[in-house]
HTML snippet that shows the backbone in 3Dmol.js (N, CA, C, O; Angstrom):
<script src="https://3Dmol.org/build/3Dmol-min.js"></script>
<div id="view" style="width:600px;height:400px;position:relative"></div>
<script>
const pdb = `
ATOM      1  N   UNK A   1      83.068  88.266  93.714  1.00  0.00           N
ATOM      2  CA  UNK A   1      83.133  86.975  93.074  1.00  0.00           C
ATOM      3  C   UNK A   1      84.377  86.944  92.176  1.00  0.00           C
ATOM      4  O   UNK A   1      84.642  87.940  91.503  1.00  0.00           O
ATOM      5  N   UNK A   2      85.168  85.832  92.131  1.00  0.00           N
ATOM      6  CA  UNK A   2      86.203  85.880  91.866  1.00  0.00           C
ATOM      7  C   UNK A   2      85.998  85.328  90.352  1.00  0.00           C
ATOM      8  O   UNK A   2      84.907  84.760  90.292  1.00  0.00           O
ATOM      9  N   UNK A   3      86.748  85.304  88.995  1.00  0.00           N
ATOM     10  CA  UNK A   3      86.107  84.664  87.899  1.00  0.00           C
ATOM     11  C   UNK A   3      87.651  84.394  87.135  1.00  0.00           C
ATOM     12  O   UNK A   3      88.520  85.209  87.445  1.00  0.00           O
ATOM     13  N   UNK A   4      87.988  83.442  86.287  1.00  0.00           N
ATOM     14  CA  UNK A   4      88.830  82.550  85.508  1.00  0.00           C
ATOM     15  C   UNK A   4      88.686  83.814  84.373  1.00  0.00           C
ATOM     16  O   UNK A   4      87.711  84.438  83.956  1.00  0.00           O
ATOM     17  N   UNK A   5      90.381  83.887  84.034  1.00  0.00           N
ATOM     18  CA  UNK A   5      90.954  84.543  83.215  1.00  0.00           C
ATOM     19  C   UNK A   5      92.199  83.852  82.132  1.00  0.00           C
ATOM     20  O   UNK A   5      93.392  84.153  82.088  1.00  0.00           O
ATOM     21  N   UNK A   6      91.596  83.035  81.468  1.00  0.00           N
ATOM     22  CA  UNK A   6      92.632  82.420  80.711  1.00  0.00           C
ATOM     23  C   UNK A   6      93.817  83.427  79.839  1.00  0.00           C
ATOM     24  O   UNK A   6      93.362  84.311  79.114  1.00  0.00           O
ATOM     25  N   UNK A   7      95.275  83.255  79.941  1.00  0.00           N
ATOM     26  CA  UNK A   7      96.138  83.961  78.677  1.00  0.00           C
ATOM     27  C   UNK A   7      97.309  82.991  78.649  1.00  0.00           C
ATOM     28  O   UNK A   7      97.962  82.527  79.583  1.00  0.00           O
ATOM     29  N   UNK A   8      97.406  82.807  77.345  1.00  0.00           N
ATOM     30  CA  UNK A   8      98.522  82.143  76.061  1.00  0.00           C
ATOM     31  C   UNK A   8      99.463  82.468  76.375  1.00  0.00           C
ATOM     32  O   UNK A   8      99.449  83.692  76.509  1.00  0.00           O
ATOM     33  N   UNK A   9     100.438  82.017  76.612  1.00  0.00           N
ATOM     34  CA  UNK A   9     101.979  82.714  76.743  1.00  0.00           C
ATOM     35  C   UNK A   9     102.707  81.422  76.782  1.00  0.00           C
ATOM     36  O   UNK A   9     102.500  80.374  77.394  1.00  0.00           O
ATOM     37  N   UNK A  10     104.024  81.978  75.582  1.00  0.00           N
ATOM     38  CA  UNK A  10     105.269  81.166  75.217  1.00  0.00           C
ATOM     39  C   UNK A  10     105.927  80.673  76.062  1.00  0.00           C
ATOM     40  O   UNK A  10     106.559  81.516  76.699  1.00  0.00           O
ATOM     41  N   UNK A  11     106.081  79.652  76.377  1.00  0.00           N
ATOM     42  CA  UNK A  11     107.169  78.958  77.436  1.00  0.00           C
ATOM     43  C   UNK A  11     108.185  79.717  77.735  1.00  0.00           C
ATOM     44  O   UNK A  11     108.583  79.401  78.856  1.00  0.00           O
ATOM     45  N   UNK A  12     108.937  80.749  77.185  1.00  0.00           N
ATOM     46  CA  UNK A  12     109.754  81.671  77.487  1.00  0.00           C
ATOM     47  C   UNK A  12     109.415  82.417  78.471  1.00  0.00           C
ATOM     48  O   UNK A  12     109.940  82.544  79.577  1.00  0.00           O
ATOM     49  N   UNK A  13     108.064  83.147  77.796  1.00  0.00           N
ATOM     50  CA  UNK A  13     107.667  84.270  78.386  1.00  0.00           C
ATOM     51  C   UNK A  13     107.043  83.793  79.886  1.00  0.00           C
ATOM     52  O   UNK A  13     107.281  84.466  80.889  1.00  0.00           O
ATOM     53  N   UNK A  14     106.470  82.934  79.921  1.00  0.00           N
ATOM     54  CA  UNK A  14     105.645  82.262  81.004  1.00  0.00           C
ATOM     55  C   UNK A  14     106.648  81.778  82.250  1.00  0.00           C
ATOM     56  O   UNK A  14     106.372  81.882  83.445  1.00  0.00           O
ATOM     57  N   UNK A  15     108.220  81.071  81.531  1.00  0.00           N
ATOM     58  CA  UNK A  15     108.973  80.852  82.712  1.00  0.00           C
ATOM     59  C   UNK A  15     109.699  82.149  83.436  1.00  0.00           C
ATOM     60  O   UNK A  15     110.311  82.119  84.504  1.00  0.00           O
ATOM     61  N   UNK A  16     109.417  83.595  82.364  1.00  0.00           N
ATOM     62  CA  UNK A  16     110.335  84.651  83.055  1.00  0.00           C
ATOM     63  C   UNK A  16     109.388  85.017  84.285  1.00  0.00           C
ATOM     64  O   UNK A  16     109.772  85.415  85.385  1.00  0.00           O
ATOM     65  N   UNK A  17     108.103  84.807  83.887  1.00  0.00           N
ATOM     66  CA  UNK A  17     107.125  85.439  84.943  1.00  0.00           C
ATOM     67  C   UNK A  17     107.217  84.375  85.950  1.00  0.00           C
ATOM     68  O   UNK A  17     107.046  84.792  87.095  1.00  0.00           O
ATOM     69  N   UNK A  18     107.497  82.797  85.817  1.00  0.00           N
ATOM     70  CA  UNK A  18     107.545  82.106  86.803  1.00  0.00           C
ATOM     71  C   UNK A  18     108.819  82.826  88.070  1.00  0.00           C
ATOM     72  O   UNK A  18     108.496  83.215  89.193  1.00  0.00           O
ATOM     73  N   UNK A  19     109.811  82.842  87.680  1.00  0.00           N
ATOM     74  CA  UNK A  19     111.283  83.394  87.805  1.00  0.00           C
ATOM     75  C   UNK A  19     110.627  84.598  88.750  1.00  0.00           C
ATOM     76  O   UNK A  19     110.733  84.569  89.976  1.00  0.00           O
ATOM     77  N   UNK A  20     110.047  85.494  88.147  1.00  0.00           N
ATOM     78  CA  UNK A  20     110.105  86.607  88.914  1.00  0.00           C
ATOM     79  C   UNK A  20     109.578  86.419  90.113  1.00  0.00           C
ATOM     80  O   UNK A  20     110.164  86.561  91.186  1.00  0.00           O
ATOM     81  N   UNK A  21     107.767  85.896  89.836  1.00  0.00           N
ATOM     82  CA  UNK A  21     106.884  85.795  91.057  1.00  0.00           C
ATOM     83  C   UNK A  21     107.732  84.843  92.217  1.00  0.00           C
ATOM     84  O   UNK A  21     107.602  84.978  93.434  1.00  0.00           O
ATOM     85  N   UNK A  22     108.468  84.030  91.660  1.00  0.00           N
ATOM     86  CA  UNK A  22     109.436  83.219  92.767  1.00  0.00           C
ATOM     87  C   UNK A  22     110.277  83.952  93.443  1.00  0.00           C
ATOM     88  O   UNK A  22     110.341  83.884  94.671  1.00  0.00           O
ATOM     89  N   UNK A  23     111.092  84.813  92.662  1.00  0.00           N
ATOM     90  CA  UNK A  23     111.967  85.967  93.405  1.00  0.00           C
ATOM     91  C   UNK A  23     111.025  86.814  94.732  1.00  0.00           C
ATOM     92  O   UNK A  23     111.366  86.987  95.902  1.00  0.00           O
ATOM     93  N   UNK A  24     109.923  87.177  94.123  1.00  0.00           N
ATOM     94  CA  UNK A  24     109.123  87.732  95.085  1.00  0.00           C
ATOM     95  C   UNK A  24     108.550  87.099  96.190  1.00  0.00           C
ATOM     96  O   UNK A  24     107.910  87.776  96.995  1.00  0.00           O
ATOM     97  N   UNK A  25     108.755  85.318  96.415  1.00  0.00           N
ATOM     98  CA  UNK A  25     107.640  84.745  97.358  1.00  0.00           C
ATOM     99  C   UNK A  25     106.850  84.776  96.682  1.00  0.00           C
ATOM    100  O   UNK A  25     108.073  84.708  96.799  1.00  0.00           O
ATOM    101  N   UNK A  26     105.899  84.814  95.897  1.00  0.00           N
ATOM    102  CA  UNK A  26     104.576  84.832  95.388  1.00  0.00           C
ATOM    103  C   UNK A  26     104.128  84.047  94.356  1.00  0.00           C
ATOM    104  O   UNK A  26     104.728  84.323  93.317  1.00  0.00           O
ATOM    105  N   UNK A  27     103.352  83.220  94.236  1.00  0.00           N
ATOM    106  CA  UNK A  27     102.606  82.603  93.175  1.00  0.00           C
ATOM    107  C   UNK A  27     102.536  82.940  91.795  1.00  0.00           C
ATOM    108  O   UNK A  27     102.281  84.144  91.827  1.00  0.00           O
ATOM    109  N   UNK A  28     102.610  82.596  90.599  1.00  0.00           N
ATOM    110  CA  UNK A  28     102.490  83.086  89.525  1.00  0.00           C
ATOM    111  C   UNK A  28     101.381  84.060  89.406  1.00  0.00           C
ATOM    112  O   UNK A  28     101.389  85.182  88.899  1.00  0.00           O
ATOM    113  N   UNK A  29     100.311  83.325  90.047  1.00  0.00           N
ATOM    114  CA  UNK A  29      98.841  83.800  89.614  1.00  0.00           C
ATOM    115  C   UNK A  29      98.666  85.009  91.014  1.00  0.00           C
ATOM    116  O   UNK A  29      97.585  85.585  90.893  1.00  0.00           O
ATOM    117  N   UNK A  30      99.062  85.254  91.637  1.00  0.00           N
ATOM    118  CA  UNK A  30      99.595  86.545  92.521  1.00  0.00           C
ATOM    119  C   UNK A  30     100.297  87.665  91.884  1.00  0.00           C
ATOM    120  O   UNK A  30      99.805  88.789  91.784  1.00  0.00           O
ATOM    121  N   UNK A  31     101.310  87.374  91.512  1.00  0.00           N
ATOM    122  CA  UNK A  31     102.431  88.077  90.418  1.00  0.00           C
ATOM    123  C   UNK A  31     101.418  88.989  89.291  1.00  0.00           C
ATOM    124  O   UNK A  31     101.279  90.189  89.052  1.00  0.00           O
ATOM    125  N   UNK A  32     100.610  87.297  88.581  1.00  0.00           N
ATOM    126  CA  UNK A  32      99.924  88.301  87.188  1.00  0.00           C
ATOM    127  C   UNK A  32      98.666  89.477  87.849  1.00  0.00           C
ATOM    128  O   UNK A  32      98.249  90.586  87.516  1.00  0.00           O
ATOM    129  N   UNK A  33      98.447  88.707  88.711  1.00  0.00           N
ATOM    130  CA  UNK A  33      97.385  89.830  89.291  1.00  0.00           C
ATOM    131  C   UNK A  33      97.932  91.032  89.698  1.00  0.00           C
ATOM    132  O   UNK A  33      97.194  92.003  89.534  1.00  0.00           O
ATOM    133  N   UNK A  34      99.131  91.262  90.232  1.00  0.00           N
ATOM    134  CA  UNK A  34      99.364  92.428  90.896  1.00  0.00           C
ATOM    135  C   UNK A  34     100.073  93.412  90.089  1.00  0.00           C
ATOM    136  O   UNK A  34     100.294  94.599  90.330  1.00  0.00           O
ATOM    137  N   UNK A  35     100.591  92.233  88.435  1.00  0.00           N
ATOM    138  CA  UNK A  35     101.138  92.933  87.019  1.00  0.00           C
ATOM    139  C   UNK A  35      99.960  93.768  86.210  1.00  0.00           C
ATOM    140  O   UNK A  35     100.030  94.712  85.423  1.00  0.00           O
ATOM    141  N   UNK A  36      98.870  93.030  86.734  1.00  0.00           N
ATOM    142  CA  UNK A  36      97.567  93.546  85.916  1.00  0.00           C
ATOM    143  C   UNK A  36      96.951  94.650  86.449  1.00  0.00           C
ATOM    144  O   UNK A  36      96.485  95.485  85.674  1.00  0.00           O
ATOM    145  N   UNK A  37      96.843  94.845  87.987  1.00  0.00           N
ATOM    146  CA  UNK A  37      96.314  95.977  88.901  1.00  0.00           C
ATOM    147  C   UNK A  37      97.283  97.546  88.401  1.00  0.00           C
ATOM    148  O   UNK A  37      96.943  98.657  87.993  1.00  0.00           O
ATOM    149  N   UNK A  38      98.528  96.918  88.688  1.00  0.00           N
ATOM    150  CA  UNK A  38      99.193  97.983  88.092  1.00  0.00           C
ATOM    151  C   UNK A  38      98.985  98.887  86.716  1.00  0.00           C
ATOM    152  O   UNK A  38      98.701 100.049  86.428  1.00  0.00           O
ATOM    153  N   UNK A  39      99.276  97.739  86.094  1.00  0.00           N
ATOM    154  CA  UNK A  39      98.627  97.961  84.658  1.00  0.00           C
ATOM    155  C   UNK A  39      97.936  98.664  84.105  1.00  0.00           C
ATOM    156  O   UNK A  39      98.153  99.363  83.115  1.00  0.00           O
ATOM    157  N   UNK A  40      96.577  98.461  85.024  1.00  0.00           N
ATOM    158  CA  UNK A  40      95.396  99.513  84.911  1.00  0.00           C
ATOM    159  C   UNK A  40      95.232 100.164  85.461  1.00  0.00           C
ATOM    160  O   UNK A  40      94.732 101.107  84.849  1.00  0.00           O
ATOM    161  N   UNK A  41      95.428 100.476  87.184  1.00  0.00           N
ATOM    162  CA  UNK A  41      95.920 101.967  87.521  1.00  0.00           C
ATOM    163  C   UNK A  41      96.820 102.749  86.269  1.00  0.00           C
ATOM    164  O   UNK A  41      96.328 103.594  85.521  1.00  0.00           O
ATOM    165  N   UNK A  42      98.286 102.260  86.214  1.00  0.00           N
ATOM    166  CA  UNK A  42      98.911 103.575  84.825  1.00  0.00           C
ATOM    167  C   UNK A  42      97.398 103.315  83.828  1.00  0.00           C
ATOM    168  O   UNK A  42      96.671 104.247  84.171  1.00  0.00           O
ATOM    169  N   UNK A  43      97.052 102.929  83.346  1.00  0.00           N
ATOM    170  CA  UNK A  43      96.436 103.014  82.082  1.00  0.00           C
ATOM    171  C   UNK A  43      95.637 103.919  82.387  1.00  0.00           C
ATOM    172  O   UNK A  43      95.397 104.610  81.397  1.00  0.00           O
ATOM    173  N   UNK A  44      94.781 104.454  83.836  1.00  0.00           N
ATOM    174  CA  UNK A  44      94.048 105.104  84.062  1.00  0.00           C
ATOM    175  C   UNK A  44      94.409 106.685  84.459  1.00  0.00           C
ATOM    176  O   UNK A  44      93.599 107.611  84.413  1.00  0.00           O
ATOM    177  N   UNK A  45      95.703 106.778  84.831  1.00  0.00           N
ATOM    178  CA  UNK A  45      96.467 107.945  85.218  1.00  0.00           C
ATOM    179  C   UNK A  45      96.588 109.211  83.912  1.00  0.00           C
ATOM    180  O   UNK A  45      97.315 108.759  83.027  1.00  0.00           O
ATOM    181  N   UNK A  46      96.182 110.363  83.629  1.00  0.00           N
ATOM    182  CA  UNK A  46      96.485 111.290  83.028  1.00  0.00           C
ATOM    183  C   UNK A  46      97.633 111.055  82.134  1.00  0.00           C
ATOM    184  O   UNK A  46      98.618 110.835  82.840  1.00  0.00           O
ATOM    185  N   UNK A  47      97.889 111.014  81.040  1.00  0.00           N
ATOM    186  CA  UNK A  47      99.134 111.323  80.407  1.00  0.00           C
ATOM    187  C   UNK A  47     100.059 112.105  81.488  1.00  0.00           C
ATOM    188  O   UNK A  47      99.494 112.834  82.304  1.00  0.00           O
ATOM    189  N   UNK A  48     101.477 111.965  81.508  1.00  0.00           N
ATOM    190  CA  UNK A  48     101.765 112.736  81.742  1.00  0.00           C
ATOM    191  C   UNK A  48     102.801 113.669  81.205  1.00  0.00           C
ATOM    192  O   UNK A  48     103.403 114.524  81.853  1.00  0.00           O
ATOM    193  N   UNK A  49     102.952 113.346  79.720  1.00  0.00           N
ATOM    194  CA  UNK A  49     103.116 114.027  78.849  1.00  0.00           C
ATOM    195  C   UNK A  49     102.027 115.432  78.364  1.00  0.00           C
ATOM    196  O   UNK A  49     102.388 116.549  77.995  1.00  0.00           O
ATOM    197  N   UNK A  50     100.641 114.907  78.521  1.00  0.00           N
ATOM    198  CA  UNK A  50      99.746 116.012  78.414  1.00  0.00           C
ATOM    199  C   UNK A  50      99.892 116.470  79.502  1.00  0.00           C
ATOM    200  O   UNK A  50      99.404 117.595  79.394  1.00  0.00           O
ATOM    201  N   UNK A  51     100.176 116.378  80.307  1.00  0.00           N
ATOM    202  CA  UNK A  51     100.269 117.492  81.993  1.00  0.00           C
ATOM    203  C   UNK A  51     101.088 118.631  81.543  1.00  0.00           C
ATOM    204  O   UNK A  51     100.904 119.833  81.734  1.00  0.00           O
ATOM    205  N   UNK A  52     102.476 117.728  80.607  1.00  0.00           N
ATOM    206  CA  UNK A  52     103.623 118.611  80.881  1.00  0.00           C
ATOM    207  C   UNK A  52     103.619 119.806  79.308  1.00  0.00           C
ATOM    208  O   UNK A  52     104.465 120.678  79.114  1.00  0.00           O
ATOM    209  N   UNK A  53     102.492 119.507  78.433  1.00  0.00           N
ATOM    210  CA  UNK A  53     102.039 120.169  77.346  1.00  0.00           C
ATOM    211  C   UNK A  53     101.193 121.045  78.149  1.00  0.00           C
ATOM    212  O   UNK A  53     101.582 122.205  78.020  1.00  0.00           O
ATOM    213  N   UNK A  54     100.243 120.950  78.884  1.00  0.00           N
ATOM    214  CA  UNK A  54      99.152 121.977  79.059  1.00  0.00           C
ATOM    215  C   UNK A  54     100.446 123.345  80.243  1.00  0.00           C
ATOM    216  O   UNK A  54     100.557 124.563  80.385  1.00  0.00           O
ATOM    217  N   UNK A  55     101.123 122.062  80.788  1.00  0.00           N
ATOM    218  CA  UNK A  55     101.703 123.623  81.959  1.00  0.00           C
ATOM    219  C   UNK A  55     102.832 124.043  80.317  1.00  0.00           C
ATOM    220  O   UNK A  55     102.587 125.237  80.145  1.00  0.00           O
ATOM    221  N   UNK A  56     103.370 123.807  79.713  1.00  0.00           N
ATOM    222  CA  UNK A  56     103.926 124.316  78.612  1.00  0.00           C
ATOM    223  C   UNK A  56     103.005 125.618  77.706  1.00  0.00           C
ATOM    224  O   UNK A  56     103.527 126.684  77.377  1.00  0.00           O
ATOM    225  N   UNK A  57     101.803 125.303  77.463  1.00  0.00           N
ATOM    226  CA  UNK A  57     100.809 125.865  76.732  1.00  0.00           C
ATOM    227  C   UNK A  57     100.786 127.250  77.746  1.00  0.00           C
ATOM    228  O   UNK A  57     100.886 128.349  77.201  1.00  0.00           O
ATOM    229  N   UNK A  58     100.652 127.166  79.226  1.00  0.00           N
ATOM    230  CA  UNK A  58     100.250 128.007  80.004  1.00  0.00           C
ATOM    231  C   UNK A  58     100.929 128.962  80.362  1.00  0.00           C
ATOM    232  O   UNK A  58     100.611 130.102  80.700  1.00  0.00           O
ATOM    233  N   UNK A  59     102.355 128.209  80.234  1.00  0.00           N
ATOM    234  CA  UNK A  59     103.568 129.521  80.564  1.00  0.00           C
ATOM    235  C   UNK A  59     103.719 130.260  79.279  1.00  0.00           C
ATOM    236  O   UNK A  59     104.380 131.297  79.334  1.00  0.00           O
ATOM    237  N   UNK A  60     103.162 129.862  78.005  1.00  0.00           N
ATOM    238  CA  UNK A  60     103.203 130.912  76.938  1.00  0.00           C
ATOM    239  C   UNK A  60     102.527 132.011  77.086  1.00  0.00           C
ATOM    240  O   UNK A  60     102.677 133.047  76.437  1.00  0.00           O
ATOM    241  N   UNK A  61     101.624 131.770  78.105  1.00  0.00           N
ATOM    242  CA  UNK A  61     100.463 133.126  78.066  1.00  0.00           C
ATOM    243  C   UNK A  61     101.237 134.008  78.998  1.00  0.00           C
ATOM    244  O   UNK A  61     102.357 133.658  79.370  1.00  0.00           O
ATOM    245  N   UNK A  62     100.581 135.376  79.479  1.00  0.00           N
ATOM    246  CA  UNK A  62     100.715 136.280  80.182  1.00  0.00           C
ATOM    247  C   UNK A  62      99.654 136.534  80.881  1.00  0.00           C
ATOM    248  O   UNK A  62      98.599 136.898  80.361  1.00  0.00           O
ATOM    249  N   UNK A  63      99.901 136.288  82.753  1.00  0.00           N
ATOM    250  CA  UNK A  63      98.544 136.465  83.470  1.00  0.00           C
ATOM    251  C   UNK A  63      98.996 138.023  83.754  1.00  0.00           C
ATOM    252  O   UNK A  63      99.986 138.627  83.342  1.00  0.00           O
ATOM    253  N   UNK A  64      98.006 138.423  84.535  1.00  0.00           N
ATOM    254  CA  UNK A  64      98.073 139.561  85.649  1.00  0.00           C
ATOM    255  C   UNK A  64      98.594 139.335  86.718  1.00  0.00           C
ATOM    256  O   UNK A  64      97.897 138.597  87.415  1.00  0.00           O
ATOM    257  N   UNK A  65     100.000 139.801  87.403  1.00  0.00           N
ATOM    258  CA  UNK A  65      99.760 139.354  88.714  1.00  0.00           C
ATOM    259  C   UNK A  65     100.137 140.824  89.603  1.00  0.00           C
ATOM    260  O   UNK A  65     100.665 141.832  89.134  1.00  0.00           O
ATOM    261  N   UNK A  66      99.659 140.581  91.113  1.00  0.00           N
ATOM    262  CA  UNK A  66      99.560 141.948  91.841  1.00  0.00           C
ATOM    263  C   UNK A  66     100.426 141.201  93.099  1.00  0.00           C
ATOM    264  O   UNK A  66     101.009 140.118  93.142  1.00  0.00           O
ATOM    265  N   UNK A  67     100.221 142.393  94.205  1.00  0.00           N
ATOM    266  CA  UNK A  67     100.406 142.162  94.963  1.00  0.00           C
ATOM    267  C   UNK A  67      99.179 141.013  96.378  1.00  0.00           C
ATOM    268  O   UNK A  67      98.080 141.489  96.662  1.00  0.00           O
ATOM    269  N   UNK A  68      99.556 139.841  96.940  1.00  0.00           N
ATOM    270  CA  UNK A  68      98.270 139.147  97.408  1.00  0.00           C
ATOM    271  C   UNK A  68      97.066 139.693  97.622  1.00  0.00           C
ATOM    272  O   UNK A  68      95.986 139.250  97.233  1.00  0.00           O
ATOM    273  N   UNK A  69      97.385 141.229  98.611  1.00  0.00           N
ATOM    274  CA  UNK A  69      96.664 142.457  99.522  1.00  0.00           C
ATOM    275  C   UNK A  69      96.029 143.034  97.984  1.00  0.00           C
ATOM    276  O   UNK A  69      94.912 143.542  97.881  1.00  0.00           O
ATOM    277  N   UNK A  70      96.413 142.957  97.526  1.00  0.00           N
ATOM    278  CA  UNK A  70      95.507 143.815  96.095  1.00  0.00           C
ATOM    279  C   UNK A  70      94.695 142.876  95.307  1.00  0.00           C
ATOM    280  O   UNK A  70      93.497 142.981  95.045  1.00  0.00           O
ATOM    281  N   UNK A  71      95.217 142.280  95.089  1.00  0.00           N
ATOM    282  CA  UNK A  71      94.411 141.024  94.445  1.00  0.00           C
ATOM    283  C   UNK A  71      93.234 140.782  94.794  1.00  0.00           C
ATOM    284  O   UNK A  71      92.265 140.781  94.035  1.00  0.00           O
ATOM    285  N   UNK A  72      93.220 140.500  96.260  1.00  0.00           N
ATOM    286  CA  UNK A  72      92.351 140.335  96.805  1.00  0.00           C
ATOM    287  C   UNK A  72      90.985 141.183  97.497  1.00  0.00           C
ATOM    288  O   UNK A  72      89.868 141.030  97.991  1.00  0.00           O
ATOM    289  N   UNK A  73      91.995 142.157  97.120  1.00  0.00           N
ATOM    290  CA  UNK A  73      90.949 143.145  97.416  1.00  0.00           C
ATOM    291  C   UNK A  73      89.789 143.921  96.274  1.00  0.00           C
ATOM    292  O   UNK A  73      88.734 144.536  96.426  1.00  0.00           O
ATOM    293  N   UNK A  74      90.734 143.460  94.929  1.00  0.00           N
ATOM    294  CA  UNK A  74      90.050 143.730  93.518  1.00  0.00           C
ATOM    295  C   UNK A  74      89.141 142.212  92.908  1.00  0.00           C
ATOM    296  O   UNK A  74      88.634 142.017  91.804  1.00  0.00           O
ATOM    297  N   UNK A  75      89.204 141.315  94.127  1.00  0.00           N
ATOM    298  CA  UNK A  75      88.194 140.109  93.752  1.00  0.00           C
ATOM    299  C   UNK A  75      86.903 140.375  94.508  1.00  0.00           C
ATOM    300  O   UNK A  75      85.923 139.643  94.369  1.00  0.00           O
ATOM    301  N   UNK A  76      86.917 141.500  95.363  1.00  0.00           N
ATOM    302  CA  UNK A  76      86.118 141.877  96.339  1.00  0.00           C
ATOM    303  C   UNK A  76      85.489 142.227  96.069  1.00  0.00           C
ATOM    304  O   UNK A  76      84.432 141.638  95.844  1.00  0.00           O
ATOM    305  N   UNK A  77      85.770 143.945  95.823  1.00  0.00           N
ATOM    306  CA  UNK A  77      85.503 144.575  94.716  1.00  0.00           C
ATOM    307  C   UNK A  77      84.370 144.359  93.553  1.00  0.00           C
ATOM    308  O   UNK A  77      83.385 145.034  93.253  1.00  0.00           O
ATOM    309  N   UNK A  78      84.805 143.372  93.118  1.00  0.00           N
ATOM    310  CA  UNK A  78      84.169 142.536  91.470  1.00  0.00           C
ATOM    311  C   UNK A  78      83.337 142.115  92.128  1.00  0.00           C
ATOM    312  O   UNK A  78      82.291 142.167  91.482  1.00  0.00           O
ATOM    313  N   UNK A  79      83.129 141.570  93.411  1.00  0.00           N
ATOM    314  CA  UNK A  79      82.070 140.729  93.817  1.00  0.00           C
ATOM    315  C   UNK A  79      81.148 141.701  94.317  1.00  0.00           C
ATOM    316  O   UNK A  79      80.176 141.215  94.895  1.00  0.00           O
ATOM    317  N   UNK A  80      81.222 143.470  94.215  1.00  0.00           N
ATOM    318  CA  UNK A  80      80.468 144.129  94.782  1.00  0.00           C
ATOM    319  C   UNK A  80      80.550 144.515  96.813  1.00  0.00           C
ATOM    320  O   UNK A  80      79.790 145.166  97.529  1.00  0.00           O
ATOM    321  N   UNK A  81      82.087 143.590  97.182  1.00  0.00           N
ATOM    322  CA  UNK A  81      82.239 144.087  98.204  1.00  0.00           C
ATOM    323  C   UNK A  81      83.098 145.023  98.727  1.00  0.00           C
ATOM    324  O   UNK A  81      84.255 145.109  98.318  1.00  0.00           O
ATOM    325  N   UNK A  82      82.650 145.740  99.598  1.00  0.00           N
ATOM    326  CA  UNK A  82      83.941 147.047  99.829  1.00  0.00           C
ATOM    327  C   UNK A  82      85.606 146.492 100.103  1.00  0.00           C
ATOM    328  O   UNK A  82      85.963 145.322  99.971  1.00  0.00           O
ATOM    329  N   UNK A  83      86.142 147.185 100.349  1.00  0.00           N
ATOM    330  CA  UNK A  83      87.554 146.988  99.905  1.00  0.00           C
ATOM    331  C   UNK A  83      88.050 146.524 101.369  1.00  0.00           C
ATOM    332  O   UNK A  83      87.767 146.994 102.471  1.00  0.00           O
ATOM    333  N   UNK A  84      88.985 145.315 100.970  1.00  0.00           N
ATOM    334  CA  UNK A  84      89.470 144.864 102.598  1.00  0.00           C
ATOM    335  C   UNK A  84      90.659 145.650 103.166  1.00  0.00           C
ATOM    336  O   UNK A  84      91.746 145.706 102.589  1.00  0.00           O
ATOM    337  N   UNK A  85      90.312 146.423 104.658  1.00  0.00           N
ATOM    338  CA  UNK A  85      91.792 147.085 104.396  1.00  0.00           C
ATOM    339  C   UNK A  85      93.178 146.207 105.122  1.00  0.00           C
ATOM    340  O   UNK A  85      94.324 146.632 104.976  1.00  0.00           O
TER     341      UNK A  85
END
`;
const viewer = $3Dmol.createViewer("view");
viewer.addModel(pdb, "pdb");
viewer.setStyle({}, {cartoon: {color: "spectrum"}});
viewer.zoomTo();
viewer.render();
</script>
């Protein structure tokens, strides 16, 4: 069901959005919709400033690393299974 969304906007602001959606072929009320979808997809997307803090945070640490063949064979191991050769 489709439902009425009234918004206020300055004759300025209202003819730039006219301007654009025209550039595009598209209707004003096409335009705001597809300004608004967007909108809230990013709004919903992860920081991605916090992405680039947590892999920052992570390269401060120090893992373990082996060779694949060992690794894997010491997850085995831990799990109580014999060793893969």
């Amino acid at each position: 069901m489709m439902r009425r969304l009234q918004v206020l906007l300055d004759e300025e602001e209202l003819a730039e959005i006219q301007r654009l959606a025209k550039r595009r072929h598209q209707t004003t009320a096409a335009w705001v919709r597809e300004a608004l979808r967007g909108a809230r997809d990013t709004a919903n997307r992860p920081d991605a400033m916090r992405k680039l803090r947590a892999i920052s945070d992570a390269a401060r640490h120090s893992y373990p690393t082996a060779d694949i063949d060992q690794m894997l064979a010491e997850i085995e191991r831990g799990r109580g299974q014999p060793d893969v050769p």
